[in-house]
MIZA-595421 format. One line per field, with one value per residue (C-alpha): residue number from 1; residue in three letters; chain; y negated, z, x. Coordinates in Angstrom, 1 decimal. Layout:
<rs>
i NUM, ... $
aa ALA, ... $
ch A, ... $
y Y, ... $
z Z, ... $
x X, ... $
</rs>
This chain:
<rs>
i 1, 2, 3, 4, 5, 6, 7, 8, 9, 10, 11, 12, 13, 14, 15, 16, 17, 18, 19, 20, 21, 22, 23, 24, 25, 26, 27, 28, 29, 30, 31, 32, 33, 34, 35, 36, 37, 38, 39, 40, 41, 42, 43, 44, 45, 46, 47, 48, 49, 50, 51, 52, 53, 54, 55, 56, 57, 58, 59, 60, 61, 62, 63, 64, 65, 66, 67, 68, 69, 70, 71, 72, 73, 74, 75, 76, 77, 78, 79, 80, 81, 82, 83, 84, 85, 86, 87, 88, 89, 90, 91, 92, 93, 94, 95, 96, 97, 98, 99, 100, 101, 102, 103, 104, 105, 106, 107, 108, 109, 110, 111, 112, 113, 114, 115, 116, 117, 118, 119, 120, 121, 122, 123, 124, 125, 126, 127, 128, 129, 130, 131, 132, 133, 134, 135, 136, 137, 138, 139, 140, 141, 142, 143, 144, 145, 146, 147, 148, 149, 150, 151, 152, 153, 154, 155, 156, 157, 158, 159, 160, 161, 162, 163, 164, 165, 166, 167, 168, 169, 170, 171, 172, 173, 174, 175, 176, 177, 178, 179, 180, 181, 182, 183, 184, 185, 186, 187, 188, 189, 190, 191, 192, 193, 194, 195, 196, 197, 198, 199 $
aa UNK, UNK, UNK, UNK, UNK, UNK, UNK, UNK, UNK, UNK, UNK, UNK, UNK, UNK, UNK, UNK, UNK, UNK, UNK, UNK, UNK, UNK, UNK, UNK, UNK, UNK, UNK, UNK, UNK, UNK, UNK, UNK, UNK, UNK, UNK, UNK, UNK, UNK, UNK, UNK, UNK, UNK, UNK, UNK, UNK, UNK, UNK, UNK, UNK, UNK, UNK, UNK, UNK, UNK, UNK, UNK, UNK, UNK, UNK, UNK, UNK, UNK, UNK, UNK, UNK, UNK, UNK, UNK, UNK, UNK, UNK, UNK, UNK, UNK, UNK, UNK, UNK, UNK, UNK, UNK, UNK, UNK, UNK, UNK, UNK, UNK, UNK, UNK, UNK, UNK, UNK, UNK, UNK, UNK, UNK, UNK, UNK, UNK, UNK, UNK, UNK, UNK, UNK, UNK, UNK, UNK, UNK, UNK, UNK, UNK, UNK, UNK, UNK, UNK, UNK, UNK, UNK, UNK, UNK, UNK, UNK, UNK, UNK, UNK, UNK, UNK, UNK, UNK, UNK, UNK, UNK, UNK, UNK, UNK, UNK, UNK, UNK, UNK, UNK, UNK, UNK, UNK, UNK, UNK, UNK, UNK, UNK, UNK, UNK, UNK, UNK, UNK, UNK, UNK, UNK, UNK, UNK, UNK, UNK, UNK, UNK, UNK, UNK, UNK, UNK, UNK, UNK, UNK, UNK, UNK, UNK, UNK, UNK, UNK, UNK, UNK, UNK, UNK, UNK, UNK, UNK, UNK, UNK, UNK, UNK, UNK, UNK, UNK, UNK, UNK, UNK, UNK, UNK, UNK, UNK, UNK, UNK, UNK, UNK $
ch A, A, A, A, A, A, A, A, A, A, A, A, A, A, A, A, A, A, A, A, A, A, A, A, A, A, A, A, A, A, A, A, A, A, A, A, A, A, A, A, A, A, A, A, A, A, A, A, A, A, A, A, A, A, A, A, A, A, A, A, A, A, A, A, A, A, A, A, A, A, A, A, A, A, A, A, A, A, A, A, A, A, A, A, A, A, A, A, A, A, A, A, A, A, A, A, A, A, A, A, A, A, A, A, A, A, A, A, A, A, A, A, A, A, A, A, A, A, A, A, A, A, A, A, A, A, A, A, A, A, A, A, A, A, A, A, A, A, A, A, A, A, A, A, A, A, A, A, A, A, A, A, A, A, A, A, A, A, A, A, A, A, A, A, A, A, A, A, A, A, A, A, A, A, A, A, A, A, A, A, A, A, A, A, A, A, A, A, A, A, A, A, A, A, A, A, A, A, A $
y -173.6, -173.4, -171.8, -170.9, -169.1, -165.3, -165.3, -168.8, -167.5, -164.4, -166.3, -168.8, -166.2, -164.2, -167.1, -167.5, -164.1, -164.6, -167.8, -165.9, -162.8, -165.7, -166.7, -163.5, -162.5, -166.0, -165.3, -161.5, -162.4, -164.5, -162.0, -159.3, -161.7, -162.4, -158.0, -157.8, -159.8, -158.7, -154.6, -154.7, -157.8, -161.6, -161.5, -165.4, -167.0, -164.1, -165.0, -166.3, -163.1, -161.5, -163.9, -162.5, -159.0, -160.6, -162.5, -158.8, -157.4, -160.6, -160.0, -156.3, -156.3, -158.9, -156.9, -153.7, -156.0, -157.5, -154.1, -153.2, -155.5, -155.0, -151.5, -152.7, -157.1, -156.3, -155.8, -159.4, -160.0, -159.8, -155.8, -154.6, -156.5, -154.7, -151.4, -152.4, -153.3, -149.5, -147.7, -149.5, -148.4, -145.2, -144.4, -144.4, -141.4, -138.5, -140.1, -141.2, -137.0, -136.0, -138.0, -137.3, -133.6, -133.4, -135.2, -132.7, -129.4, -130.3, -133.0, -135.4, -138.1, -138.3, -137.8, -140.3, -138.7, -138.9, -142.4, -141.6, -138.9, -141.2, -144.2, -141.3, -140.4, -143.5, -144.1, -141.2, -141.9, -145.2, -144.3, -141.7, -144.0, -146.2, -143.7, -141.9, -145.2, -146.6, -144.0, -146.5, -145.8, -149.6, -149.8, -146.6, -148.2, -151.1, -149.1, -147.2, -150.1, -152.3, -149.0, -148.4, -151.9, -152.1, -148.9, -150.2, -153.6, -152.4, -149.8, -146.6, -144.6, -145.3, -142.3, -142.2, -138.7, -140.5, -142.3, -145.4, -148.4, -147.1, -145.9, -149.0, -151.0, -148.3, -148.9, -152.6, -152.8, -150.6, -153.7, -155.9, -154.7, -154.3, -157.7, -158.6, -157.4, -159.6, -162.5, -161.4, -160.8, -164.7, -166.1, -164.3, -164.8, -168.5, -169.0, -166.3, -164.6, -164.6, -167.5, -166.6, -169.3, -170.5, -169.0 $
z 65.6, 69.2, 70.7, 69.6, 66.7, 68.1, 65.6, 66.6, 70.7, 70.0, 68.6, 71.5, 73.7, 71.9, 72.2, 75.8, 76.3, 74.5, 76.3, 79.5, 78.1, 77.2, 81.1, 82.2, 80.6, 80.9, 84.6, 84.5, 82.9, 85.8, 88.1, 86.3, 86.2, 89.9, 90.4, 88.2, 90.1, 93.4, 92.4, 89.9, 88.8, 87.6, 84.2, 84.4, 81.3, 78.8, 79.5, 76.1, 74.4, 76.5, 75.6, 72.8, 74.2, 77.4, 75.1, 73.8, 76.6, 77.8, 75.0, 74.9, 78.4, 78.6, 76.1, 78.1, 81.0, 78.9, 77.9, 81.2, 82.4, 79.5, 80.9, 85.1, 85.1, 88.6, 88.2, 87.1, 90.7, 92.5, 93.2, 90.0, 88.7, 91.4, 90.2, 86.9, 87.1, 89.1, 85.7, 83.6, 85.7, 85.9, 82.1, 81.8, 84.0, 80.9, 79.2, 82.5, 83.7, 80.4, 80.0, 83.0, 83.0, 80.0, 81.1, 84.0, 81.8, 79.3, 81.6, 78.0, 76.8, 75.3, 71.5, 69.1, 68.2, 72.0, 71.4, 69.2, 71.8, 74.6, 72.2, 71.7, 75.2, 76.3, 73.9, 75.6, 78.9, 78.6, 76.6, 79.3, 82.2, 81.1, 79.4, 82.6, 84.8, 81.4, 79.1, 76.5, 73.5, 72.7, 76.3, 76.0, 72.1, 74.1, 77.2, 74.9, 73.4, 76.1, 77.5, 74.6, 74.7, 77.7, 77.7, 74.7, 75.6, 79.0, 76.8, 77.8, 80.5, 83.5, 84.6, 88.1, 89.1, 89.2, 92.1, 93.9, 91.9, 89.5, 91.5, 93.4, 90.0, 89.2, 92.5, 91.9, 89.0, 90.8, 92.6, 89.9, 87.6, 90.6, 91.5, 88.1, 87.2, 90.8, 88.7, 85.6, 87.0, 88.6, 85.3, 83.1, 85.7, 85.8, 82.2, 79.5, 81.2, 78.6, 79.5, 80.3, 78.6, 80.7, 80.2 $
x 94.1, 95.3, 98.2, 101.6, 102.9, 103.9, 106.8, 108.1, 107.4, 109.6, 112.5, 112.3, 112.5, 114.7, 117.3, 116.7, 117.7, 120.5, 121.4, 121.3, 123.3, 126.1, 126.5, 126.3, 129.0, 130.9, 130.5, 131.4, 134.5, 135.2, 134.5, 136.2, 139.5, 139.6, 138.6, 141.8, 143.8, 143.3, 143.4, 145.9, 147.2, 146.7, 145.3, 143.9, 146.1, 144.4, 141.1, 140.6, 141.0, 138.4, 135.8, 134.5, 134.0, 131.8, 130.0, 128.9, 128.4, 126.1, 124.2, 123.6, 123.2, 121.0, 118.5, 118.6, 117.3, 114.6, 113.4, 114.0, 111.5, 109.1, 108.4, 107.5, 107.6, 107.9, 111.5, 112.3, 113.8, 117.0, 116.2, 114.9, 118.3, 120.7, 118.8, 119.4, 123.3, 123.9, 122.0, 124.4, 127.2, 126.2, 125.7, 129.6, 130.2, 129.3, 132.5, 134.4, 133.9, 134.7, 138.1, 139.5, 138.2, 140.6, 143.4, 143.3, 142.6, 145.9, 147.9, 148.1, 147.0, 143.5, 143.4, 142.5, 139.3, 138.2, 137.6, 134.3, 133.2, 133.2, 130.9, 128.6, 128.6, 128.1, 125.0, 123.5, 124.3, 122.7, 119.5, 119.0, 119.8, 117.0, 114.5, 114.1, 113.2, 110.9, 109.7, 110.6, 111.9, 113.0, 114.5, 116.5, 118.0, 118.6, 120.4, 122.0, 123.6, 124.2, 126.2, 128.2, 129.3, 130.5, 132.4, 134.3, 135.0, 136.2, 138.6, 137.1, 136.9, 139.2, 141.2, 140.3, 141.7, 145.4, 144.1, 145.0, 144.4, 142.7, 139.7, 139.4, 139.0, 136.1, 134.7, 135.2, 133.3, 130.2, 130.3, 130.3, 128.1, 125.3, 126.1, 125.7, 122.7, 121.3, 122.5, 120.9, 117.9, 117.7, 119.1, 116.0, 113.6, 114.4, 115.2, 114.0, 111.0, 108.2, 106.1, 102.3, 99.8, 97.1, 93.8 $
</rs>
């Protein structure tokens, strides 16, 4: 029998991916840090504690891409990535509108139970963000996910109606996450790509 094992291909792969998710994250925590400390302040010494919330987002993120590219390979490069990072970006703005439409409407604090609104939120904006560039069902779960992930590791939606800071961090993290997905993209390309055999 020639060739490889599909189940033992998948797994390999599978791990790439999630090798590539891991520094992705690793380096978006960097990036986020030095964000943090130019906008807002120096959050360098509690790095530590953010590590294990990057390391989801890596991980969920990095599936969204993969499914991503599953639907067009074509977008395995430094555009289809930049593309990519902006969708994931975008899927937050349902909750971000939402929370600061209410912290307008009764000038308060959001209630607890607007915590679960903005996962659910979240979950749709990112299935939607990616079913309507796919038609995939598996790349809009994985959208979905990837979303909800990073909206709750970041601690919700930031309320940029107050202004100032606030709204250059959001803006800061457009960047970054665009910028992110460009190194995603290089990373899987490089590293987790599904191998073709030769004929």
């Amino acid at each position: 029998m020639t060739g490889t094992d599909p189940s033992v291909a998948a797994r390999a792969t599978g791990w790439r991916i999630a090798g590539v998710g891991a520094a992705t994250g690793l380096l978006g925590l960097g990036l986020f840090a030095g964000l943090h400390s130019l906008v807002v302040r120096p959050i360098w010494s509690q790095l530590a504690g953010g590590l294990p919330f990057v390391l989801a987002i890596g991980l969920a993120v990095a599936w969204a891409y993969h499914e991503f590219v599953k639907a067009a390979p074509r977008r395995a490069c430094a555009a289809g990535g930049l593309r990519f990072g902006a969708l994931m970006w975008l899927s937050a703005w349902p909750a971000t509108a939402l929370a600061n439409l209410m912290r307008v409407r009764t000038q308060a604090s959001l209630p607890a139970w607007f915590d679960y609104v903005a996962l659910v939120l979240a979950l749709g904006g990112g299935a939607v963000a990616l079913w309507a560039v796919t038609r995939s069902r598996r790349a809009a779960l994985a959208g979905a996910v990837g979303a909800a992930v990073l909206l709750a590791a970041g601690g919700g939606p930031l309320p940029i109606l107050r202004g100032g800071r606030v709204v250059e961090l959001w803006l800061g993290l457009f960047i970054l996450e665009a910028l992110g997905g460009v190194v995603l993209a290089q990373l899987y390309r490089r590293y987790a790509a599904p191998r073709v055999a030769p004929g």
